[in-house]
C-alpha positions as CSV (number, residue, x, y, z in Angstrom):
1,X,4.8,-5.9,33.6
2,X,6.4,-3.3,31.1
3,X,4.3,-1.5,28.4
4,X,5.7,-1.4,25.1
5,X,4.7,1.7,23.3
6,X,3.8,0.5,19.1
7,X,5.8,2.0,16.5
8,X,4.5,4.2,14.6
9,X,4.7,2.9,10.5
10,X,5.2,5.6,7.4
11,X,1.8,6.0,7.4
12,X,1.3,7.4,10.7
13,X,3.9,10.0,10.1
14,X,2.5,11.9,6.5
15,X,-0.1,13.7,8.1
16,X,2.2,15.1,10.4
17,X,4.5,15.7,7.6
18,X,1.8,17.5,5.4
19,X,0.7,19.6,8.5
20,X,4.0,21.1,9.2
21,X,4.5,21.8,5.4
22,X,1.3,23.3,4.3
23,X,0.7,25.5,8.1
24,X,3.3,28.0,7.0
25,X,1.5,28.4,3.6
26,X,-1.7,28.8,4.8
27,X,-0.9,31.0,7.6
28,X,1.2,32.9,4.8
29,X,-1.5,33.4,2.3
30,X,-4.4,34.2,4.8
31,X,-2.3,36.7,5.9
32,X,-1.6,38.2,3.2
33,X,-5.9,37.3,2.2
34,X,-7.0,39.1,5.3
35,X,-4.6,41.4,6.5
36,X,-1.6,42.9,4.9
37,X,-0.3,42.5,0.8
38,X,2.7,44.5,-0.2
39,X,3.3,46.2,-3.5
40,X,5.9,47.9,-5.7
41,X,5.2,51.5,-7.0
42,X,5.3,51.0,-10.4
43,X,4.7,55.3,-11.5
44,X,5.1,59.0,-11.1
45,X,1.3,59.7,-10.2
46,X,1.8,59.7,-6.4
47,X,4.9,61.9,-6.6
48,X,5.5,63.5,-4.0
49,X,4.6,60.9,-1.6
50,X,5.1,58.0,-3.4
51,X,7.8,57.0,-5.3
52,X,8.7,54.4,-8.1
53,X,10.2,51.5,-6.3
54,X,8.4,52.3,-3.1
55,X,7.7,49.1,-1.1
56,X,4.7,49.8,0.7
57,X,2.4,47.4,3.0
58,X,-1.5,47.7,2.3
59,X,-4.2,47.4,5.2
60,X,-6.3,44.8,4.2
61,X,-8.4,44.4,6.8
62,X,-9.3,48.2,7.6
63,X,-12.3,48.5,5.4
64,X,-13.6,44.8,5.9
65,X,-12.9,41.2,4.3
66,X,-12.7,40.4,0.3
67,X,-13.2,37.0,-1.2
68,X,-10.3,35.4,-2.0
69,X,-11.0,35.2,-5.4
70,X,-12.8,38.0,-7.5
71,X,-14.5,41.4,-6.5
72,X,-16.8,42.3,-3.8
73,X,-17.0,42.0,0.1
74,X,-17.9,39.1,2.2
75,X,-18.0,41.5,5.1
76,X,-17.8,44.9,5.3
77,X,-17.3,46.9,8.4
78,X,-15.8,50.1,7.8
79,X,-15.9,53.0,4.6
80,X,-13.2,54.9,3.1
81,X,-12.5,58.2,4.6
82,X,-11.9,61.6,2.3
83,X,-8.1,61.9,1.9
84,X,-6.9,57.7,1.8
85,X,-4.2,56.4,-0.4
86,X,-5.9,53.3,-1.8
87,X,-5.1,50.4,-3.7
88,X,-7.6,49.1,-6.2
89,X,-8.6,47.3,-9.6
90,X,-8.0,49.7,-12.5
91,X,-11.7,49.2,-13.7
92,X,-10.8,48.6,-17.2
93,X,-8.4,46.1,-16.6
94,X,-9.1,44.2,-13.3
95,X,-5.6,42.4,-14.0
96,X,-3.9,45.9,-13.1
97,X,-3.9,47.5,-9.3
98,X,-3.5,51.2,-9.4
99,X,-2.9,53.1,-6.3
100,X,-4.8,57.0,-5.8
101,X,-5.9,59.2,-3.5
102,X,-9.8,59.4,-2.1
103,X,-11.3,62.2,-3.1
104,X,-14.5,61.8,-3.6
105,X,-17.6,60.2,-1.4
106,X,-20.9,58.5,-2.9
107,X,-23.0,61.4,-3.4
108,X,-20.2,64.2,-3.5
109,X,-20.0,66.6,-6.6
110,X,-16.0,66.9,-7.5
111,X,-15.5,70.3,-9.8
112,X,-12.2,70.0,-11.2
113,X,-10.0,72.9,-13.4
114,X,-6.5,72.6,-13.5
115,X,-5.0,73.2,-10.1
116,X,-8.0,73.8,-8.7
117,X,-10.5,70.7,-6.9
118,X,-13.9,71.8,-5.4
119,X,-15.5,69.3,-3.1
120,X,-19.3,69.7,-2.7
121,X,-18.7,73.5,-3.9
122,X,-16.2,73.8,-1.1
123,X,-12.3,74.8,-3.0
124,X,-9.8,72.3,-1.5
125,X,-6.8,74.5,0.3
126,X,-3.5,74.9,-1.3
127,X,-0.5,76.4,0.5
128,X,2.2,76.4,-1.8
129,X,5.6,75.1,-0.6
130,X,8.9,77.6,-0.9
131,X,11.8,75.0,-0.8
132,X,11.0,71.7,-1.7
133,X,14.2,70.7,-2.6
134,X,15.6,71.5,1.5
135,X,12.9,68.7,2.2
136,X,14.1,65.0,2.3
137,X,10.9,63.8,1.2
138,X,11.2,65.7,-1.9
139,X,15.2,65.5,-3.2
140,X,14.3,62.3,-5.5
141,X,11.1,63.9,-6.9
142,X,11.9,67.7,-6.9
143,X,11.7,69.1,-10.7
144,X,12.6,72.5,-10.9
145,X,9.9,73.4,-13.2
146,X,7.2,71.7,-11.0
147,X,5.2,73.4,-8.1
148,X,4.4,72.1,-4.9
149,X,1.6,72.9,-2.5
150,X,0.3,71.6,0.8
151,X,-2.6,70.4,0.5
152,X,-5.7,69.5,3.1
153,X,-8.3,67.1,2.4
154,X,-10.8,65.8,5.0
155,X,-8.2,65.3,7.8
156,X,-4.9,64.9,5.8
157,X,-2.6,67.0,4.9
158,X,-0.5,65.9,2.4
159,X,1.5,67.0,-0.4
160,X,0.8,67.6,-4.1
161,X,3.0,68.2,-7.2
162,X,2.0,70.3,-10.9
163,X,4.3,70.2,-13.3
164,X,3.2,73.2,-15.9
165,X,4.4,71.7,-18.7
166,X,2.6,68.4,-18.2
167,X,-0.8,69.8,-18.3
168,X,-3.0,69.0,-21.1
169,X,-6.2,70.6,-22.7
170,X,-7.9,68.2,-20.8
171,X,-6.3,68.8,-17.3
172,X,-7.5,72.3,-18.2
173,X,-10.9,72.1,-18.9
174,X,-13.2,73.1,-16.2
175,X,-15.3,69.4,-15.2
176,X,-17.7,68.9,-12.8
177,X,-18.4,64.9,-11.6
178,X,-21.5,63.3,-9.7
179,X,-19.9,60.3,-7.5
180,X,-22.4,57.2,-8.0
181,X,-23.2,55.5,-4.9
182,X,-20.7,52.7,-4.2
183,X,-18.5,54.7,-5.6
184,X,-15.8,56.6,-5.1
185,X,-13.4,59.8,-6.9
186,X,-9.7,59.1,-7.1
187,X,-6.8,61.3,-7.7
188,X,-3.5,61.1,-8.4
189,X,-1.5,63.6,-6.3
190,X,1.0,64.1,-9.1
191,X,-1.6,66.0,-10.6
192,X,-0.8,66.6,-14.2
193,X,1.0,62.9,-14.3
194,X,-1.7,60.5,-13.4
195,X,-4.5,58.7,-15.2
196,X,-7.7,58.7,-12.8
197,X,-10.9,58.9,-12.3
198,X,-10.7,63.0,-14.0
199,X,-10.5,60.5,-17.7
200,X,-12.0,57.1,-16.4
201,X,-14.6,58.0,-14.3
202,X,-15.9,56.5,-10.7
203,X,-14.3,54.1,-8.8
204,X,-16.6,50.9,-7.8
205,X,-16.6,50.0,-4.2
206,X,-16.3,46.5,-5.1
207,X,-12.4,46.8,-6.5
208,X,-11.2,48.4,-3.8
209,X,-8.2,46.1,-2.1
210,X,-7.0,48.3,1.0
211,X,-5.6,51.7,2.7
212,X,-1.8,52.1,2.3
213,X,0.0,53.0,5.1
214,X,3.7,52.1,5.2
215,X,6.6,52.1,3.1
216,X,9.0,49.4,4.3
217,X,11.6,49.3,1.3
218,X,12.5,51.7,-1.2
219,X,15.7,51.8,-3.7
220,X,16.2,54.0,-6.9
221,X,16.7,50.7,-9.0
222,X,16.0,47.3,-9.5
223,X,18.8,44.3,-9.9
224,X,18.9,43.8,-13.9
225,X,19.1,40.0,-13.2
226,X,16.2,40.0,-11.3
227,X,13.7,42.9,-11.5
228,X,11.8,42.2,-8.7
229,X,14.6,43.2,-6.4
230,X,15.6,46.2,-5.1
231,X,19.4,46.7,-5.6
232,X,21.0,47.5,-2.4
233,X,23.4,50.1,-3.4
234,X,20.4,52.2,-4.4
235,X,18.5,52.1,-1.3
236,X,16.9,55.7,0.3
237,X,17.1,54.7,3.8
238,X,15.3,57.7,4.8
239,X,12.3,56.1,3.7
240,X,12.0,53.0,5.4
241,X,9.3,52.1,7.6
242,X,7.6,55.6,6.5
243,X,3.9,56.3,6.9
244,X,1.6,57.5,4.3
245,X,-0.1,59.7,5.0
């Protein structure tokens, strides 16, 4: 007696179909959901760090889980430490991610004049840098009329830029700031080139996206044709796969 196996019709097959063509989306955009989402530097106010056309990859994941649609936290696990490049909602345009550095804690007073950034009375240290140009990291941002320092935050030590000529009235004016709670007080670390939360005020908890830690493309320019690309005769291959720290 043989056993003839039945034919499977049309029908039979389009679930199998549909699964093999929507599991590579879905494991695609929950990734990207829960875990990492890249994004282009589109400014100067992260120089020296960061520069425009940086390709960097931002933790998702490290402070908790978002919804996929809108602001808040559906869990949250971890907080923000002093000293994290983050990526969040501008608050007056949710449409728009900025990117800054953590300065500020719920509950910290931030006294700001100039050069000089008090945390909780306590005068952040600057330790100004003699030959930025010799540094790789530097070559496409160095200015010669800009100044940069070494500075330490929390537990990083990263670097910041002031360009005198750049520095408005405002930027001048001695400030003090009270961080709300579920909040948090950002900084640009190109200091006289970056809109932040020394003009806009606290950061909500609920916009933040991520941490950014790596830059895993970077070019000078983009392809005319296609803006969104970097063109490869521009690249600086001395910063791929960088971390930020």
């Amino acid at each position: 007696m043989s056993l003839i196996r039945p034919k499977k019709g049309k029908q039979g097959r389009w679930p199998y179909a549909l699964l093999l063509f929507f599991f590579p989306l879905i494991l695609f955009f929950s990734f990207r959901w829960l875990v990492i989402e890249t994004f282009v530097i589109p400014s100067e106010s992260m120089v020296p760090n960061l520069f425009i056309h940086d390709h960097i990859l931002v933790q998702k994941y490290v402070y908790g889980i978002k919804p996929m649609m809108g602001d808040g936290w559906l869990i949250n696990w971890s907080e923000p430490k002093r000293g994290d490049v983050v990526v969040f909602r501008y608050p007056d345009n949710r449409d728009v991610f900025f990117i800054k550095r953590l300065v500020g804690l719920p509950g910290d007073k931030i006294e700001v004049k100039g050069m000089n950034v008090k945390v909780n009375g306590e005068l952040l240290d600057l330790k100004p840098i003699e030959n930025p140009v010799q540094d790789i990291s530097f070559r496409v941002a160095f200015q010669p009329d800009a100044q940069y320092y070494s500075e330490k935050l929390g537990d990083t030590d990263h670097f910041v830029r002031f360009e005198g000529n750049s520095a408005s009235d405002f930027e001048m004016e001695a400030k003090t700031f009270e961080v709300a709670p579920n909040s948090y007080f950002v900084m640009g670390d190109n200091r006289y080139n970056s809109q932040d939360s020394r003009f806009w005020g606290n950061l909500p908890k609920d916009l933040l996206v991520g941490r950014a830690r790596y830059i895993w493309f970077s070019c000078e320019k983009m392809l005319e044709a296609a803006p969104y690309i970097c063109d490869p005769l521009s690249l600086r291959l001395e910063r791929l796969f960088k971390t930020i720290n």
